[in-house]
VOGU-3710 file (C-alpha; in Angstrom, 3 decimals, decimal comma):
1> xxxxxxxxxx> 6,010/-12,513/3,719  6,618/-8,885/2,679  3,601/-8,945/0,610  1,111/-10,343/3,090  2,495/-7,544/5,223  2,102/-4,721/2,410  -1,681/-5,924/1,984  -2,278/-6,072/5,734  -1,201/-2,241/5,705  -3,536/-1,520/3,107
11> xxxxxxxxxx> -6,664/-3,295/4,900  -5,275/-1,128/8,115  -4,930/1,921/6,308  -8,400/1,564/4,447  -10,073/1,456/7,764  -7,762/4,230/9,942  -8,621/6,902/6,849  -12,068/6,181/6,111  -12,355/6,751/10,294  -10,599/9,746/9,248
21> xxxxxxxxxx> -11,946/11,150/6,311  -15,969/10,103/7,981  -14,505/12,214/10,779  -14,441/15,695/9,004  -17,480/15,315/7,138  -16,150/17,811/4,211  -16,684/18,501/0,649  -14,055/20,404/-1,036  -11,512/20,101/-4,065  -9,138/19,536/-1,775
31> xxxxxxxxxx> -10,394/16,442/-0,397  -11,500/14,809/-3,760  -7,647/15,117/-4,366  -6,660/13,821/-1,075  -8,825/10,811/-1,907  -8,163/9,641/-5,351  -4,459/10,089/-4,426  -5,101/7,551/-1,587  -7,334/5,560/-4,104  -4,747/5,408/-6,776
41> xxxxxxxxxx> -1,808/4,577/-4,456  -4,045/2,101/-3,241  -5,112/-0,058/-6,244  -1,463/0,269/-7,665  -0,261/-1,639/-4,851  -2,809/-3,906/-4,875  -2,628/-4,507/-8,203  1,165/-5,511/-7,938  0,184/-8,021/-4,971  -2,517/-9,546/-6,892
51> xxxxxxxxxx> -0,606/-10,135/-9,795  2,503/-11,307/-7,358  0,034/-14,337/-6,396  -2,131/-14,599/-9,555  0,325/-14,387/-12,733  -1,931/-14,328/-15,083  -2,776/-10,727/-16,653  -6,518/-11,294/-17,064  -7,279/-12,930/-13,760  -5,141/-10,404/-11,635
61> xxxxxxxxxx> -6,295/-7,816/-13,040  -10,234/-8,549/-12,295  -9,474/-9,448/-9,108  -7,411/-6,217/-8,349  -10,403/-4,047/-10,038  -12,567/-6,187/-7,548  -10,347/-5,953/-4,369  -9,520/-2,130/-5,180  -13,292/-1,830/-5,233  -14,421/-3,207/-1,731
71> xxxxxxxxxx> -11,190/-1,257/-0,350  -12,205/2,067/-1,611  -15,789/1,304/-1,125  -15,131/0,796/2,570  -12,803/4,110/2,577  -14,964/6,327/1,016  -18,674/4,838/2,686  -20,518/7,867/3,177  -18,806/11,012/1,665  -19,612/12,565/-1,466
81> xxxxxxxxxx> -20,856/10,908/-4,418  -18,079/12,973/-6,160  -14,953/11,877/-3,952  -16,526/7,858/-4,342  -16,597/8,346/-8,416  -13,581/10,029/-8,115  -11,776/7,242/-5,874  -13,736/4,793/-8,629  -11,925/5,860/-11,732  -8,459/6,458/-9,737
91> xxxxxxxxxx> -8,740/2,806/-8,773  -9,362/1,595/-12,565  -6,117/3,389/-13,615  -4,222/2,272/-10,663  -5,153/-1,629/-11,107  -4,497/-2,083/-14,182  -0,874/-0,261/-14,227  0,391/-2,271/-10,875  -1,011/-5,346/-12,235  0,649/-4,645/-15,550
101> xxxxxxxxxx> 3,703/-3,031/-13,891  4,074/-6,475/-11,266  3,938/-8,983/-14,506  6,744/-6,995/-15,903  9,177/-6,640/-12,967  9,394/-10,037/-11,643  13,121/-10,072/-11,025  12,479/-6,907/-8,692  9,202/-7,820/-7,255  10,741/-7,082/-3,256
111> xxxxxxxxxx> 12,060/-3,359/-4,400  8,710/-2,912/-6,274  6,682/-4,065/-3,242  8,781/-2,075/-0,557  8,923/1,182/-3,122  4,710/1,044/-3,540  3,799/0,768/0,334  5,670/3,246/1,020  4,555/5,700/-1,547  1,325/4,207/-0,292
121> xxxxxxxxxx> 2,294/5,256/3,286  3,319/8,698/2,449  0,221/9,099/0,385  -1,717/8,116/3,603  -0,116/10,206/5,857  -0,122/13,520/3,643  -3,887/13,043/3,053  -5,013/12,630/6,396  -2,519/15,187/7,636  -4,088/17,712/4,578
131> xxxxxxxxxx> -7,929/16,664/5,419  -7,379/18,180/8,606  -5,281/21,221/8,194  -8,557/23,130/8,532  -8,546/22,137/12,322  -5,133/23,054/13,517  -2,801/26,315/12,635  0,743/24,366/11,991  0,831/21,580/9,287  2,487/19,018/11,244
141> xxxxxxxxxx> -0,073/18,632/13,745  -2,814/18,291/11,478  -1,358/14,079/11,377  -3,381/12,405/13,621  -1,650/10,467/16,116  -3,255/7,085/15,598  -1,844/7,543/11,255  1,518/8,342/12,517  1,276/5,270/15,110  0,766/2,975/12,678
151> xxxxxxxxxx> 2,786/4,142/9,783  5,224/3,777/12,079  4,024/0,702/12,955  3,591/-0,868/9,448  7,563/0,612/8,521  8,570/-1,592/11,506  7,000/-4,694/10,251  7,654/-3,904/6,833  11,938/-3,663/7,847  11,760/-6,971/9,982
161> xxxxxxxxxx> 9,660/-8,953/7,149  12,381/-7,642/4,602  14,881/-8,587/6,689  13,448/-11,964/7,311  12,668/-12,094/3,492  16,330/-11,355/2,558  17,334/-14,250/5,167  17,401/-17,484/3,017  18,147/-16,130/0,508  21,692/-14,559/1,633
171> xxxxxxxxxx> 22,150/-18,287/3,143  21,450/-20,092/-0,104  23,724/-18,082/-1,558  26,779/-19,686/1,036  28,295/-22,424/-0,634  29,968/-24,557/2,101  33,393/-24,570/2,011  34,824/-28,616/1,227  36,408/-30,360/4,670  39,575/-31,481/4,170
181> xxxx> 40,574/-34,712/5,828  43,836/-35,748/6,955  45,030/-38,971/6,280  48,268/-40,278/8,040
//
């Protein structure tokens, strides 16, 4: 459950920032940073969620590269050329490694998961917070509202999937204790 919610926030987060990033309209070095930190965050995760579902290294990874694609296609749809091939080779790197780094941490795949959105989150918030900082004279309200709404958001779900995630597994651990019976 923790992973469909982890690639919901990444499908939300695709289309708050590239509503963002269209928003400003800016080429700078800055904001080629901003993005391929967003992009490689990005495929990373997905990379570990694809592999989560499709174990197989070749497979995963394809379909990562492909997902990662259409993701960062849709976030970057009409900036620079530069920021898109940037994003591009970001999400190459970031594939592959999550893909590779999900096959080899399958007993910690929920710590992995929760540890990657929210380094995904943070990455999120930082760049849209940095790709406005032009706008406004104190960091802090260069966030837009609607990123900090949903990150909060998405930390919400992400605690009460865990939680929910955690559940049978804390039961299944229970063994019932044996009834004694009284005979007189």
């Amino acid at each position: 459950m923790i992973a469909f919610v982890s690639f919901f926030s990444i499908v939300l987060f695709t289309l708050l920032l590239s509503s963002v990033f269209r928003g400003q309209l800016k080429e700078s070095h800055l904001t080629s940073c901003l993005s391929m930190f967003v992009a490689m965050t990005k495929s990373t995760l997905i990379g570990i969620l694809v592999a989560l579902w499709i174990p197989d290294i070749v497979y995963s990874t394809i379909i990562a590269l492909l997902v990662s694609f259409l993701l960062i296609s849709i976030m970057t749809y009409q900036l620079a050329t530069k920021i898109f091939l940037e994003c591009l080779s970001a999400l190459f790197m970031g594939s592959m490694m999550g893909t590779m780094l999900s096959l080899m941490t399958t007993n910690n795949e929920m710590i992995s998961i929760l540890f990657f959105t929210a380094l995904y989150l943070i990455s999120c918030i930082i760049a849209a917070g940095l790709w406005n900082k032009d706008n406004v004279q104190h960091f802090f309200k260069g966030f837009p509202r609607k990123v900090m709404l949903t990150s909060l958001f998405v930390v919400i779900l992400l605690a009460f999937t865990t939680m929910y995630d955690l559940l049978p597994k804390s039961t299944n651990e229970v063994e019932p204790e044996p009834e004694h019976h009284e005979h007189h």
